[in-house]
N, CA, C and O atoms as a Tinker XYZ file with bonds, in Angstrom:
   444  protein
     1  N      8.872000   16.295000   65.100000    73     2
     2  CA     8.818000   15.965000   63.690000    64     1     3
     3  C      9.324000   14.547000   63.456000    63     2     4     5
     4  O      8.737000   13.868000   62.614000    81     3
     5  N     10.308000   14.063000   64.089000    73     3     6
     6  CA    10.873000   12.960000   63.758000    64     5     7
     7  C     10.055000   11.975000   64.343000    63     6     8     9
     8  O      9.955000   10.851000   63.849000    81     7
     9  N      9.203000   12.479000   65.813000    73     7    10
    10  CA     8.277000   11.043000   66.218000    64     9    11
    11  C      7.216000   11.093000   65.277000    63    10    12    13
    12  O      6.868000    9.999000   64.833000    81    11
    13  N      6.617000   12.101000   64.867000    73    11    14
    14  CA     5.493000   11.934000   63.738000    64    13    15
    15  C      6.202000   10.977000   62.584000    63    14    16    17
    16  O      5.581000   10.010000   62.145000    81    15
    17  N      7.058000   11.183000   62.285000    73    15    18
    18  CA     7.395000   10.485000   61.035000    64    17    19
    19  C      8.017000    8.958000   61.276000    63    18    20    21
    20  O      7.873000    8.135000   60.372000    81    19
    21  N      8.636000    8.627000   62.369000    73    19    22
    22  CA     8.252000    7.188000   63.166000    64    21    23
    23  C      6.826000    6.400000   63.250000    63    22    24    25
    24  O      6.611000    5.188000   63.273000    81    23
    25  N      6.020000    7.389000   63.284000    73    23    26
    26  CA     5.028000    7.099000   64.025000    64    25    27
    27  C      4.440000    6.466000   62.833000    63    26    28    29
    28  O      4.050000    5.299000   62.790000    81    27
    29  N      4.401000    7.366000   61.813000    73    27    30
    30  CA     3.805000    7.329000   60.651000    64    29    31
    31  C      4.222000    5.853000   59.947000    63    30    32    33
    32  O      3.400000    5.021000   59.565000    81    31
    33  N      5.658000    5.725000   59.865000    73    31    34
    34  CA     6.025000    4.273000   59.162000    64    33    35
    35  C      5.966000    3.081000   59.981000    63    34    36    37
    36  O      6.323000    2.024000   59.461000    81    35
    37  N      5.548000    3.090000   61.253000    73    35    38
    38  CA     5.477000    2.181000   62.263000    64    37    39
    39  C      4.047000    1.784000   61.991000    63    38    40    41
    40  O      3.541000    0.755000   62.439000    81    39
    41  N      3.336000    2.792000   61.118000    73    39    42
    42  CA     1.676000    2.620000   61.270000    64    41    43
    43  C      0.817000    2.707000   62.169000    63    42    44    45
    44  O     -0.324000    2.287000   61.972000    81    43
    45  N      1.258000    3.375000   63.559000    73    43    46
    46  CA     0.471000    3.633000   64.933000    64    45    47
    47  C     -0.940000    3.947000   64.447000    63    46    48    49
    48  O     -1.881000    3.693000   65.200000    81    47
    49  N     -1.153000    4.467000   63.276000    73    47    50
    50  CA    -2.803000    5.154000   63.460000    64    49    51
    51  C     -3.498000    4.085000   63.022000    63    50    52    53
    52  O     -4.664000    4.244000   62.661000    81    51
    53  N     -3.050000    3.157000   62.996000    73    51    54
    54  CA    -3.639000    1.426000   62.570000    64    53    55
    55  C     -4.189000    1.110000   64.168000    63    54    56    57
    56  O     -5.322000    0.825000   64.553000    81    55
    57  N     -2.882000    1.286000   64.950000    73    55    58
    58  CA    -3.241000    0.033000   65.997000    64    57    59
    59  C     -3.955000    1.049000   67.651000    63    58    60    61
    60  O     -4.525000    0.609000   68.650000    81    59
    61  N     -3.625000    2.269000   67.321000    73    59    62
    62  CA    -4.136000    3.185000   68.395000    64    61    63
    63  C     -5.826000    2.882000   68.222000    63    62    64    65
    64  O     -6.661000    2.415000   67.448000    81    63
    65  N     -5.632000    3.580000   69.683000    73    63    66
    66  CA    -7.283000    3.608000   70.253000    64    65    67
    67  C     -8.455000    3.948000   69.047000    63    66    68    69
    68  O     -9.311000    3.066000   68.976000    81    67
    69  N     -8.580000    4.760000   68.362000    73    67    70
    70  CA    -9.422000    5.541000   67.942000    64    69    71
    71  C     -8.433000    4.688000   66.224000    63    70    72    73
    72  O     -7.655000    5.438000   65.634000    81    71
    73  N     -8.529000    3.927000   65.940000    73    71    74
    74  CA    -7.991000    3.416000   64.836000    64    73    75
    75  C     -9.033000    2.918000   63.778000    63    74    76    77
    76  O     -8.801000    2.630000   62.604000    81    75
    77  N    -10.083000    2.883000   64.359000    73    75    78
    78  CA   -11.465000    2.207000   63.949000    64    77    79
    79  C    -11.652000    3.331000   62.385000    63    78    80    81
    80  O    -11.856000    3.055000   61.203000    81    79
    81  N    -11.500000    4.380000   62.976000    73    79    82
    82  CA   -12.534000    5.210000   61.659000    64    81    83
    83  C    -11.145000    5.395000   60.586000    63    82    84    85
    84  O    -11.406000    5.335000   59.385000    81    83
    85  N     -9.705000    5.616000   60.986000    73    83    86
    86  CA    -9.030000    5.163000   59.924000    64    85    87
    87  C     -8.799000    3.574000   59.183000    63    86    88    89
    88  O     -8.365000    3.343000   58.054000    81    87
    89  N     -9.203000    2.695000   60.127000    73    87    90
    90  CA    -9.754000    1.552000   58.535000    64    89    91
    91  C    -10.754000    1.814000   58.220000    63    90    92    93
    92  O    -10.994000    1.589000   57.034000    81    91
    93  N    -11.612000    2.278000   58.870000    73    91    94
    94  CA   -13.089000    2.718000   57.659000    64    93    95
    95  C    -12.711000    3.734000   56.396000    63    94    96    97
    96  O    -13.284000    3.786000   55.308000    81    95
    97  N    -11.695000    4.446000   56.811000    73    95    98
    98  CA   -11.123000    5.442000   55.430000    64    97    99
    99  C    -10.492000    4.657000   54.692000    63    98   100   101
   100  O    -10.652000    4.833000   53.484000    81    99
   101  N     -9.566000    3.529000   55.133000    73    99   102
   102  CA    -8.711000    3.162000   54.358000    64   101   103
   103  C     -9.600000    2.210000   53.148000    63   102   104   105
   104  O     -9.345000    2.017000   51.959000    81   103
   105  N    -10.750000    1.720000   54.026000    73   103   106
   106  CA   -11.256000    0.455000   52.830000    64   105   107
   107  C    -11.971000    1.344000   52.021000    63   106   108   109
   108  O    -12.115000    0.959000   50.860000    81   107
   109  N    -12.438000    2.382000   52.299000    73   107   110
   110  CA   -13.158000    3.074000   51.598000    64   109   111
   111  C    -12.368000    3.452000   50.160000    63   110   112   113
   112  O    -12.737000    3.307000   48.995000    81   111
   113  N    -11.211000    3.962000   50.690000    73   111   114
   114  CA   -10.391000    4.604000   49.105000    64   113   115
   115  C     -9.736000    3.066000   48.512000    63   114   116   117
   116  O     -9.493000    2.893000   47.318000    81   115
   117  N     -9.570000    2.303000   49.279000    73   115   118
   118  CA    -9.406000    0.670000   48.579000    64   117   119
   119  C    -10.754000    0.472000   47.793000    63   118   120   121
   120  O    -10.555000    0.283000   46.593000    81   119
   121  N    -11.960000    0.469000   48.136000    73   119   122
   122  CA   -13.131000    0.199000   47.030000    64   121   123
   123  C    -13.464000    1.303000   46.118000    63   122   124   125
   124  O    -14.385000    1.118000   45.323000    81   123
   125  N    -12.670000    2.732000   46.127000    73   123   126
   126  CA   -13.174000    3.469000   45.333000    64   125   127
   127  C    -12.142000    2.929000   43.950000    63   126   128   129
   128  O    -12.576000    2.678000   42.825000    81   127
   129  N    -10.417000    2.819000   44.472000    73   127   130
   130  CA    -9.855000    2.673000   43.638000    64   129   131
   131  C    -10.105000    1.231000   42.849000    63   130   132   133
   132  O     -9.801000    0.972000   41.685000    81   131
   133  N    -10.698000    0.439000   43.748000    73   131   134
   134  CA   -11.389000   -0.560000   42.834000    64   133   135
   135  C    -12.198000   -0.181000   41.903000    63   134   136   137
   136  O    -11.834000   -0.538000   40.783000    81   135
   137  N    -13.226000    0.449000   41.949000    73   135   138
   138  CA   -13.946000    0.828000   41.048000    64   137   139
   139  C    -13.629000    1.735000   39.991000    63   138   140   141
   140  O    -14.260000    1.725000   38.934000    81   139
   141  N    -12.825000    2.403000   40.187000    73   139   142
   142  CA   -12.241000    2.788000   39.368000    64   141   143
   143  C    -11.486000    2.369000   38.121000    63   142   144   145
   144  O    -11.319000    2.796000   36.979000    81   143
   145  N    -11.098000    1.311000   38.881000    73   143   146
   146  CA    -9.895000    0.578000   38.199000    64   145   147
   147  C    -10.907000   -0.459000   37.185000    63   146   148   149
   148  O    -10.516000   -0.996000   36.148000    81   147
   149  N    -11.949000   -0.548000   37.632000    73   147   150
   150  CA   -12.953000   -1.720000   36.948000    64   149   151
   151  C    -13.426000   -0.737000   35.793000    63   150   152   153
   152  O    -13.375000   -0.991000   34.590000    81   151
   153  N    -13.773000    0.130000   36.227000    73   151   154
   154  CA   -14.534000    1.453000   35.082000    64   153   155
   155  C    -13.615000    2.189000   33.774000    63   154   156   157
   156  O    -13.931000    2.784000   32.744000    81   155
   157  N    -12.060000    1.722000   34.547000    73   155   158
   158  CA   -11.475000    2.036000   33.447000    64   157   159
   159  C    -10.997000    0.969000   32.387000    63   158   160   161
   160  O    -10.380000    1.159000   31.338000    81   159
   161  N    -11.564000   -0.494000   33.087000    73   159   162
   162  CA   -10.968000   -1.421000   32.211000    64   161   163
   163  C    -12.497000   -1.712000   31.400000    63   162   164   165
   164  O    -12.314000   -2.177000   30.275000    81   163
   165  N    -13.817000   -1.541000   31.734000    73   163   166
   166  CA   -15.183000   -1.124000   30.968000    64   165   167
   167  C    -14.746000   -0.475000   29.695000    63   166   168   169
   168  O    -14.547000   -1.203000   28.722000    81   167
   169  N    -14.516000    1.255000   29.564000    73   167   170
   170  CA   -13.788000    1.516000   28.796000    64   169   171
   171  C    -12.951000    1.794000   28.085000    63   170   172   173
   172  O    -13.025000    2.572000   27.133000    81   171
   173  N    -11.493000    0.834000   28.669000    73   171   174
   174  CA   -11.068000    0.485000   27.486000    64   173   175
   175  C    -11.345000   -0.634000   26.577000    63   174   176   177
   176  O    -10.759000   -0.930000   25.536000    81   175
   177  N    -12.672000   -1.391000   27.344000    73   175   178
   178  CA   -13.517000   -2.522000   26.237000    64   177   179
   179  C    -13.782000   -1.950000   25.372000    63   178   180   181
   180  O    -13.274000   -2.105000   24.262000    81   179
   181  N    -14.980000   -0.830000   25.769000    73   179   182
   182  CA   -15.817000   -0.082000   24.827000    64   181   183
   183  C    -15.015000    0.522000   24.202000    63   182   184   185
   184  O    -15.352000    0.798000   23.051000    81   183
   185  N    -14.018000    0.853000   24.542000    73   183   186
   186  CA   -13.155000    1.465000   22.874000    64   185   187
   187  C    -12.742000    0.690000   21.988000    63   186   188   189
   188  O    -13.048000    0.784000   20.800000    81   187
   189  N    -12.095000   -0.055000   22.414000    73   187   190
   190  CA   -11.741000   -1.239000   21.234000    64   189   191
   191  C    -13.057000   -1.621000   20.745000    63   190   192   193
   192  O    -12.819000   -1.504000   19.543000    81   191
   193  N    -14.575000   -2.084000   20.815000    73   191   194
   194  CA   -15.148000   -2.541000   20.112000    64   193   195
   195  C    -15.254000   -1.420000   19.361000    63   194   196   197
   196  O    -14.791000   -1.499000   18.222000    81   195
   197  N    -15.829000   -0.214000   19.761000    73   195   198
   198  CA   -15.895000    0.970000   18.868000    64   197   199
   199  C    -15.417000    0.826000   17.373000    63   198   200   201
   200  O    -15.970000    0.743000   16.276000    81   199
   201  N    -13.713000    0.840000   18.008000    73   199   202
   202  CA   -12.861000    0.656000   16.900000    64   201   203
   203  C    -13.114000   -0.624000   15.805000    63   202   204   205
   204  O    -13.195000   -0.451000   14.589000    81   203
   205  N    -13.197000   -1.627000   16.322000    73   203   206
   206  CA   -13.358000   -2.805000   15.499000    64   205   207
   207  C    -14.478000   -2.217000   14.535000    63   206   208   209
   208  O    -14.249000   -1.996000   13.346000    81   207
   209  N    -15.864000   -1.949000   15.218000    73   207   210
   210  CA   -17.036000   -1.958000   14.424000    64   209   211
   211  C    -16.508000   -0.590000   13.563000    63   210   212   213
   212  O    -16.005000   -1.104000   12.564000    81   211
   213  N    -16.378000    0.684000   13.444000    73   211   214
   214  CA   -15.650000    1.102000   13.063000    64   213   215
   215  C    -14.761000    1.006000   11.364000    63   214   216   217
   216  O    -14.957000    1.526000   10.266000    81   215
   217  N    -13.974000    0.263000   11.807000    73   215   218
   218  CA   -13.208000   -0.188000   10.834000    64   217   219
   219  C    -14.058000   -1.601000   10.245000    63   218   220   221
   220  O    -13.611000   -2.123000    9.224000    81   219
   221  N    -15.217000   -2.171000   10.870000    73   219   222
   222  CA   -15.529000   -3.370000   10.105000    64   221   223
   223  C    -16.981000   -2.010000    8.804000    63   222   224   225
   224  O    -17.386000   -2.079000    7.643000    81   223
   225  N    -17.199000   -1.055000    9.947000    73   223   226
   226  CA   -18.201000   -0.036000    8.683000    64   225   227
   227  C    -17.165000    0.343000    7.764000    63   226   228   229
   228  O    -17.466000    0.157000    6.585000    81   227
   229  N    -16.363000    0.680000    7.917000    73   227   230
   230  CA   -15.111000    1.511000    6.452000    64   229   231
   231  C    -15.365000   -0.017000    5.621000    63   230   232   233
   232  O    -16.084000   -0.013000    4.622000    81   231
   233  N    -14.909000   -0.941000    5.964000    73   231   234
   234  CA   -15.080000   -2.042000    4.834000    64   233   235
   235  C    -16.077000   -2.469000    3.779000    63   234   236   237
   236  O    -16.034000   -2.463000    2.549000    81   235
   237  N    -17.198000   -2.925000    4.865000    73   235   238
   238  CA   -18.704000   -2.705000    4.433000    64   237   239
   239  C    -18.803000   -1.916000    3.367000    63   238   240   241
   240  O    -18.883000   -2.238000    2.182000    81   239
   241  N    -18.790000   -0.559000    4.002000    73   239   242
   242  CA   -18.835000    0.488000    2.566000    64   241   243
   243  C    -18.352000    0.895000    1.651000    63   242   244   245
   244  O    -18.851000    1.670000    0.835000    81   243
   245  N    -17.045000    0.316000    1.652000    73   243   246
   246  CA   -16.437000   -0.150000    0.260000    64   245   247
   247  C    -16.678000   -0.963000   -0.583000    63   246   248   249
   248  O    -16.856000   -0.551000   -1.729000    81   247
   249  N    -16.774000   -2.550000   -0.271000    73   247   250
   250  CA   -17.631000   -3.223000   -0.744000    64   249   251
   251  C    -18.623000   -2.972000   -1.014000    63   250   252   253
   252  O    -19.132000   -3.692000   -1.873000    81   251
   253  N    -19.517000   -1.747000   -0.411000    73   251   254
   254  CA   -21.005000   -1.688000   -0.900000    64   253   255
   255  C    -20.593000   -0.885000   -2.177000    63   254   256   257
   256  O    -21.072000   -0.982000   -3.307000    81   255
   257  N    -19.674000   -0.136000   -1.765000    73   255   258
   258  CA   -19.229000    1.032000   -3.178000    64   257   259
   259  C    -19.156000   -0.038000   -4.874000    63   258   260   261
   260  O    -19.822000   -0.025000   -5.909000    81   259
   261  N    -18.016000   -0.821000   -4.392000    73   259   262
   262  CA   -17.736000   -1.893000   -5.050000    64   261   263
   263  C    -18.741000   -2.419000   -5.844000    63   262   264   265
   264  O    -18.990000   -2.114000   -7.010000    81   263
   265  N    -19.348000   -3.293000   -5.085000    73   263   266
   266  CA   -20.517000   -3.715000   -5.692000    64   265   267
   267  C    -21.940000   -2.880000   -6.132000    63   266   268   269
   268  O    -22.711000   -3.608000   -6.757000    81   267
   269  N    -22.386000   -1.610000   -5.940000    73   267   270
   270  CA   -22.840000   -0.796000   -6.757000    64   269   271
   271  C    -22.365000   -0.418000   -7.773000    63   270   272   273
   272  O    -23.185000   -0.105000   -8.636000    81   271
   273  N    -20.790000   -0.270000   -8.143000    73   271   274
   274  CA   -20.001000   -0.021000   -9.292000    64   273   275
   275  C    -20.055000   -1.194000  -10.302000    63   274   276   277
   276  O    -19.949000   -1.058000  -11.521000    81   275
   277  N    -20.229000   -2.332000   -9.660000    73   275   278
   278  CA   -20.164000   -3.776000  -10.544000    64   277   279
   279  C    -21.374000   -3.646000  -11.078000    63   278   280   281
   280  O    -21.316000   -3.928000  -12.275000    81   279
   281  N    -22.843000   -3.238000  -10.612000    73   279   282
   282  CA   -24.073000   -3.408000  -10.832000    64   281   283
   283  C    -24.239000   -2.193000  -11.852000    63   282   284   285
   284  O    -25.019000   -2.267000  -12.802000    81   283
   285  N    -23.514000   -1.155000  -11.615000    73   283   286
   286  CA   -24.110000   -0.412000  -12.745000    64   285   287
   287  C    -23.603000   -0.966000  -14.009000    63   286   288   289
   288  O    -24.196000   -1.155000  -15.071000    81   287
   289  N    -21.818000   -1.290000  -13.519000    73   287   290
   290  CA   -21.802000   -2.027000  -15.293000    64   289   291
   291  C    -22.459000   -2.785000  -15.745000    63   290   292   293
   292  O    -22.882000   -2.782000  -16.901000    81   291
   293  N    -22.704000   -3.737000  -14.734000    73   291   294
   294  CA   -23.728000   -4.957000  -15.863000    64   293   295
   295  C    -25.140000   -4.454000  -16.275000    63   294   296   297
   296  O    -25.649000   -5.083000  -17.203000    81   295
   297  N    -25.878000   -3.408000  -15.738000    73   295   298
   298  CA   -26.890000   -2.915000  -16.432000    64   297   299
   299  C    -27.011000   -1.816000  -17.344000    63   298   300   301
   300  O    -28.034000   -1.212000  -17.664000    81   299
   301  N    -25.406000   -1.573000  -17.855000    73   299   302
   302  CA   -25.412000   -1.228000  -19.067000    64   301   303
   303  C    -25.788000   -1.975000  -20.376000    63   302   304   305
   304  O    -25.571000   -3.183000  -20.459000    81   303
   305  N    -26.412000   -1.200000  -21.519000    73   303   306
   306  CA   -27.055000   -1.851000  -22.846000    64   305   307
   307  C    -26.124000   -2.734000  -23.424000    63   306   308   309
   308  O    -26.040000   -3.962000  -23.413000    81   307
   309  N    -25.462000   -1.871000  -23.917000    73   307   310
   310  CA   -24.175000   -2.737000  -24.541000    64   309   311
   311  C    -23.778000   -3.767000  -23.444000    63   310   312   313
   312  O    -23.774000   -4.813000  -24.093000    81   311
   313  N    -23.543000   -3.996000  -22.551000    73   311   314
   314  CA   -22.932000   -5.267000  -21.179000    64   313   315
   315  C    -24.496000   -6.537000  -21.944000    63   314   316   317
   316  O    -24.249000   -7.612000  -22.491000    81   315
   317  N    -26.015000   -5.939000  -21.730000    73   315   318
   318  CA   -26.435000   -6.255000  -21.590000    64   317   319
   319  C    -27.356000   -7.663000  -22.734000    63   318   320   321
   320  O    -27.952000   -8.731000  -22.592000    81   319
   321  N    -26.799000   -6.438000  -24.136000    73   319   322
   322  CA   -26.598000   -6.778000  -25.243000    64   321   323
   323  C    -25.577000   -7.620000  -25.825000    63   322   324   325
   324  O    -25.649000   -8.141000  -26.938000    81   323
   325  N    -24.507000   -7.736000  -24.904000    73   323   326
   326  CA   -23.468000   -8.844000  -25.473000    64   325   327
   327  C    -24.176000  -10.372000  -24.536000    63   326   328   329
   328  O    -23.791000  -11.526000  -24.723000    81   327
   329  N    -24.714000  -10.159000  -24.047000    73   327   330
   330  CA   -25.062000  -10.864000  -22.595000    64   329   331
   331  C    -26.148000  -11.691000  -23.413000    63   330   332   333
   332  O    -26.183000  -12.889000  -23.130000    81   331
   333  N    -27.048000  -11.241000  -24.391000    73   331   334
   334  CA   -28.176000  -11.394000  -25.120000    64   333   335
   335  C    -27.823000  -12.197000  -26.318000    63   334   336   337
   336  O    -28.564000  -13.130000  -26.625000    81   335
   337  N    -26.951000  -11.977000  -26.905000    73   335   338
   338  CA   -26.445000  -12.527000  -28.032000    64   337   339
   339  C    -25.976000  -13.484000  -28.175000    63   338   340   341
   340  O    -25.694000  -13.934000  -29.285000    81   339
   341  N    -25.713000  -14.197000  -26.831000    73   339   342
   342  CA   -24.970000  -15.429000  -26.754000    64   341   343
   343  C    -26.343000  -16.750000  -27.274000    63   342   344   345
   344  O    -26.297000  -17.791000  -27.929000    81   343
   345  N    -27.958000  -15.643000  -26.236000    73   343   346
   346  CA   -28.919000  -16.219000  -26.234000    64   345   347
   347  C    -29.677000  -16.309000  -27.336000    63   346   348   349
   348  O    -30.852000  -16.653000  -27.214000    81   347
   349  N    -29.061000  -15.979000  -28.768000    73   347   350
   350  CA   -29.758000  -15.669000  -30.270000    64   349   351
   351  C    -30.815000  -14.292000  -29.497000    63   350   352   353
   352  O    -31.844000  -14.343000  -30.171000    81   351
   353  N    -30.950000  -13.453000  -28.716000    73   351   354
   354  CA   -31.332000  -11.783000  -29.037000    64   353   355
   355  C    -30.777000  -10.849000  -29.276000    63   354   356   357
   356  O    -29.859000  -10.461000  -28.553000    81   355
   357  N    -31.065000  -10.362000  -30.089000    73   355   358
   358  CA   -30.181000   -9.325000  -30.724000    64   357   359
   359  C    -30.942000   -8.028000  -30.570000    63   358   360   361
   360  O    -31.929000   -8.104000  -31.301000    81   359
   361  N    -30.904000   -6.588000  -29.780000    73   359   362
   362  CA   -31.735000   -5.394000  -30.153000    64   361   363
   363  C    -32.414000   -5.477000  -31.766000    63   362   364   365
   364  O    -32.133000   -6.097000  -32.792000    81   363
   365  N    -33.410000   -4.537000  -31.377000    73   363   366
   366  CA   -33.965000   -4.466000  -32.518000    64   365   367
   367  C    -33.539000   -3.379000  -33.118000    63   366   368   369
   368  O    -32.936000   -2.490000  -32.518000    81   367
   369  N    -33.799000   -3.353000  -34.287000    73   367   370
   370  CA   -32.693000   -2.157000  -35.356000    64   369   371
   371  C    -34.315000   -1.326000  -35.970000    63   370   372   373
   372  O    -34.364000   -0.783000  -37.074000    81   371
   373  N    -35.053000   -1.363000  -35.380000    73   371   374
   374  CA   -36.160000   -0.454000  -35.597000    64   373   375
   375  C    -36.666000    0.207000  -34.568000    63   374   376   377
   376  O    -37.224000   -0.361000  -33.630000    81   375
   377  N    -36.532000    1.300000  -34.650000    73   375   378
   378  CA   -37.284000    2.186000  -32.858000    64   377   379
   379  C    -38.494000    1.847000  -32.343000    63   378   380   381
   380  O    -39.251000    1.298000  -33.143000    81   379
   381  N    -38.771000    1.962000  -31.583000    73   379   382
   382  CA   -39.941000    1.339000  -31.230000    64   381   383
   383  C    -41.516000    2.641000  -31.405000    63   382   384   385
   384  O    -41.146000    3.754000  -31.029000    81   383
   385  N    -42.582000    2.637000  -31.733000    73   383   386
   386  CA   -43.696000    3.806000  -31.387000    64   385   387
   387  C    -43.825000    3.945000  -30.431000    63   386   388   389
   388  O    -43.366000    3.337000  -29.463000    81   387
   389  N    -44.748000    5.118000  -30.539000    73   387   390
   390  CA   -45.625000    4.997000  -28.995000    64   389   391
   391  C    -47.117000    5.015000  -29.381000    63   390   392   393
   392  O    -47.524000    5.724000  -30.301000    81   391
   393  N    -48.073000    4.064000  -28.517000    73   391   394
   394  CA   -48.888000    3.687000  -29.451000    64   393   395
   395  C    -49.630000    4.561000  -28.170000    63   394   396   397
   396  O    -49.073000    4.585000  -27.072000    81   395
   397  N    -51.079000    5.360000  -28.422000    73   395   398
   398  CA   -51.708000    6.505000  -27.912000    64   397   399
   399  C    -53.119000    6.210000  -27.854000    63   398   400   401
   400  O    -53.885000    6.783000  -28.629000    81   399
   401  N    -53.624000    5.191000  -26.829000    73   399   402
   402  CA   -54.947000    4.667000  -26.740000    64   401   403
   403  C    -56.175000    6.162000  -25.935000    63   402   404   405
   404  O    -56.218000    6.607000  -24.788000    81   403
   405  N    -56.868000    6.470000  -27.012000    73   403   406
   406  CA   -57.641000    7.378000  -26.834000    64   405   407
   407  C    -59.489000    7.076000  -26.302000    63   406   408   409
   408  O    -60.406000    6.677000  -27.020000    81   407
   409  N    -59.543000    7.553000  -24.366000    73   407   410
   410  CA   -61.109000    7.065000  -24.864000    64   409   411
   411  C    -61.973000    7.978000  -25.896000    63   410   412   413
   412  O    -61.622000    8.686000  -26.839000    81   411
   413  N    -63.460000    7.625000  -25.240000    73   411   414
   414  CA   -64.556000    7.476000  -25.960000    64   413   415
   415  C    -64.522000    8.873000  -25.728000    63   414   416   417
   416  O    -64.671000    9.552000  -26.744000    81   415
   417  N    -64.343000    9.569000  -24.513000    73   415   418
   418  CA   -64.883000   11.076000  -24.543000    64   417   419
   419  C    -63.708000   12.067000  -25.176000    63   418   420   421
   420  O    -63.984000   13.244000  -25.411000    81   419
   421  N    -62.367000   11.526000  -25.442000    73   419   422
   422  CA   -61.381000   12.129000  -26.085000    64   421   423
   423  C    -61.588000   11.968000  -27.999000    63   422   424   425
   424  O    -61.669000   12.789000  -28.912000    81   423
   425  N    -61.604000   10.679000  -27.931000    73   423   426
   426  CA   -62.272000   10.911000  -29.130000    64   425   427
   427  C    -63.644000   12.035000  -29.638000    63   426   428   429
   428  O    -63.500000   12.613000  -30.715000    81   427
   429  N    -64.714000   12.248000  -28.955000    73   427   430
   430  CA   -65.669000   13.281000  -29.483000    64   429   431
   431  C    -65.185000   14.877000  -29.191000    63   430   432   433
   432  O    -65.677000   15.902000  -29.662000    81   431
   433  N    -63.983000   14.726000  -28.194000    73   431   434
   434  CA   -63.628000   16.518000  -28.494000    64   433   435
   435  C    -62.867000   16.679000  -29.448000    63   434   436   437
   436  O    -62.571000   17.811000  -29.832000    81   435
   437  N    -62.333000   15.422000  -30.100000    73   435   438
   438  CA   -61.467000   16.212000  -31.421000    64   437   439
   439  C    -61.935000   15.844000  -32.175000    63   438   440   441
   440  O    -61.038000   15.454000  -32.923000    81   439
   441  N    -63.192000   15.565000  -32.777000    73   439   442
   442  CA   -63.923000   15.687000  -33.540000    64   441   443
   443  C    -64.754000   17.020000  -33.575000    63   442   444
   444  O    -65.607000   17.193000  -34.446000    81   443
């Protein structure tokens, strides 16, 4: 037990005969943990943009709220009518008709 564990911190399975296929293991879990390590710094990109865009849509759509709220006031009558008056128009204080253009073949059935 104790030469295994010599053996082990001395690194013998480096420099022994048959040492070949343990550096082929070793680079192997060296390029996995590379990749790994690359894949996890990928997404934690992709999260942060997430987030940004995210929080740049919550804004957006407030402002859009915003400014649909501004637009309905100003196309209120009265908004629209003070808006008019500056320009000498004033609503008209008589309702308007509805004027009921009848053809030629409507005219002879109600006759």
């Amino acid at each position: 037990m104790k030469n295994s564990v010599y053996s082990l911190l001395k690194a013998k399975f480096l420099v022994s005969d048959d040492a070949l296929k343990n550096w082929k293991f070793i680079v192997f879990l060296i390029l996995l943990a590379m990749i790994m390590i690359a894949n996890n710094h990928r997404y934690d990109a992709k999260n942060y943009k997430i987030t940004e865009l995210t929080i740049k849509v919550k804004e957006l759509r407030s402002e859009f709220v915003d400014r649909r709220s501004e637009l309905m006031k100003l196309k209120m009558e009265s908004v629209v009518a003070k808006k008019m008056e500056a320009r000498g128009v004033v609503p008209s204080s008589v309702p308007p008709t509805k004027i009921i253009v009848k053809t030629k073949k409507e005219e002879k059935k109600s006759l």
